[in-house]
N, C-alpha and C positions, 0 to 999 in steps of 0.2 A: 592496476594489479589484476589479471587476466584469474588469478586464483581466489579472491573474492566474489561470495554466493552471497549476494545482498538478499533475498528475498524468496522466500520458500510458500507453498501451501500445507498447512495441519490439517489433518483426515481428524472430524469428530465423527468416531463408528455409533452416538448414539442416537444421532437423526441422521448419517449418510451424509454431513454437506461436511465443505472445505472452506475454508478462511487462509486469505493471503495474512504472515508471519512475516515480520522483517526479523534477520538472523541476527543484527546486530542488539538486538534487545531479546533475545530468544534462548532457551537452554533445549538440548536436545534430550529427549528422555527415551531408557530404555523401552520398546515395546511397544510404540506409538510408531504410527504410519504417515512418511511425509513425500509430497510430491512435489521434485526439483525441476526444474527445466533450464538448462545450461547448455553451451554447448563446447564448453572451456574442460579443462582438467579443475578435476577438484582433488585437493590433499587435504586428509582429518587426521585430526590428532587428541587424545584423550587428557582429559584436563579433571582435577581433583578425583571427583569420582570416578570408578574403573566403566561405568557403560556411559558415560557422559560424553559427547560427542559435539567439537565447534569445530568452525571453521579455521584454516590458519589464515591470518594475514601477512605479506610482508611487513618487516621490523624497518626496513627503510625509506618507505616511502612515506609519504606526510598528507596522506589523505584527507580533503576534506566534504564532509558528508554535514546535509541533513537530511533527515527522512522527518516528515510528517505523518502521522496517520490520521486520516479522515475516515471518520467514524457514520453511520447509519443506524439508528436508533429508534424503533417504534413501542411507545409505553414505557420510555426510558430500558428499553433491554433492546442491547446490538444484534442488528440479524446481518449485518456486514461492515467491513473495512476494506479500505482501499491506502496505498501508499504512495507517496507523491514526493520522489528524492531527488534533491541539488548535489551535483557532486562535479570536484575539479579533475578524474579520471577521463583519461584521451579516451576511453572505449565508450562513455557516455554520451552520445549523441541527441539531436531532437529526432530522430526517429527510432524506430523499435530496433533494441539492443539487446539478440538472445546470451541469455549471461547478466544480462543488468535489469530488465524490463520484465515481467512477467506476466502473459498474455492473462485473459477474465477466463477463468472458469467456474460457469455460471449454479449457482443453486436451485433445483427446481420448487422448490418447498418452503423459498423463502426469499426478500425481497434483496437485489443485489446496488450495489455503487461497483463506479467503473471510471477509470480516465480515460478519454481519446488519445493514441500516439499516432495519427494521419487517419486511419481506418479502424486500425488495431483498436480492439477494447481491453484496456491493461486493467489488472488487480492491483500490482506494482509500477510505477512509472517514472525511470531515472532520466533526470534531462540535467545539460551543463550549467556549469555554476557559472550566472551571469551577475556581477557587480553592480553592473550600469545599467540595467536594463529589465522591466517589467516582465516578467514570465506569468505568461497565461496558458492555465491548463483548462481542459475542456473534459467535463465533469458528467458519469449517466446514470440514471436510476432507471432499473428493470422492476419495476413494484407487480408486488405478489399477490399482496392483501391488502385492500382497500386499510387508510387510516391517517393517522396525524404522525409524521415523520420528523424525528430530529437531527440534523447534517451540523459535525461538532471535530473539534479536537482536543480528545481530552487530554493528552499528552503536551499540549502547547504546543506554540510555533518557533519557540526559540528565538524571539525578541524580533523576528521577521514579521514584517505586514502579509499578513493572509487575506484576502475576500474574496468571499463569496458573493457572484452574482445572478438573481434567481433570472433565467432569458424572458420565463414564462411572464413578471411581472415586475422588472427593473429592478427587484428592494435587493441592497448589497447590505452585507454583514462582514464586518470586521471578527471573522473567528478567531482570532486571538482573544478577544474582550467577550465574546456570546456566540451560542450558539444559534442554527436558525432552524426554526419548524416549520412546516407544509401541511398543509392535508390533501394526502394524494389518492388518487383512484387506483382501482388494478389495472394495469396494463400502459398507468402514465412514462 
């Protein structure tokens, strides 16, 4: 479905940074500044309330999606997310998909996560839905401020096997079951 906007950025104007948004868990509000990057048509249509604004999807296709969000967490309070989506749409590919993927756009002020798609550093990262086969995504931290970090999904995995594995010192975590902390330097 070429008119599905999986993945947006929300402008928070009271420290200046942006956070990737999956649309599909997402309400648009009047007044609020969002930054799309598509490079498809998009068509909106207004839903209960009069400034409320979703995306359409087609009624006929049978889409199947998971989005994960991967979480970053210092002193139990998020200074970023990143998205990590399975999907059986022919436009989703393993490499970067403008329209599906949503490049990193970085915070200076605070510490970021990030997925590899070949080079690309995504916020969002939609790759194909593989039944049979282990999919490995390759994972970045841009740390800001020195400290003890928690890499989590509080949303769950949806009954899928998730893990994390740290490169810097082999320990894997089943984030499905827990989540894993670090203590990272600036500029790890």
């Amino acid at each position: 479905n070429p008119n599905t906007l999986p993945f947006i950025y929300r402008w928070n104007m009271s420290d200046n940074t942006i956070t990737p948004q999956a649309t599909s868990s997402f309400e648009f509000l009047p007044m609020h500044s969002y930054l799309v990057q598509n490079g498809n048509e998009i068509h909106w249509k207004n839903v209960s309330a009069p400034a409320s604004v979703v995306s359409r999807r087609e009624n006929d296709y049978q889409q199947i999606d998971y989005n994960w969000r991967l979480e970053l967490a210092k002193d139990s309070q998020m200074v970023d997310q990143a998205y990590i989506r399975m999907s059986n749409l022919e436009q989703v590919t393993d490499t970067f998909d403008f329209g599906q993927d949503l490049s990193k756009e970085f915070n200076a002020t605070r510490s970021n996560i990030y997925s590899f798609i070949g080079y690309e550093k995504a916020a969002a990262n939609s790759m194909p839905l593989k039944t049979e086969q282990t999919t490995i995504v390759a994972i970045g931290l841009n740390i800001i401020t020195a400290g003890e970090y928690t890499l989590g999904m509080p949303d769950g995995t949806d009954g899928v096997g998730v893990t994390l594995v740290d490169s810097e010192t082999g320990t894997r975590t089943n984030l499905g079951l827990m989540d894993y902390t670090v203590t990272l330097a600036a500029g790890d």
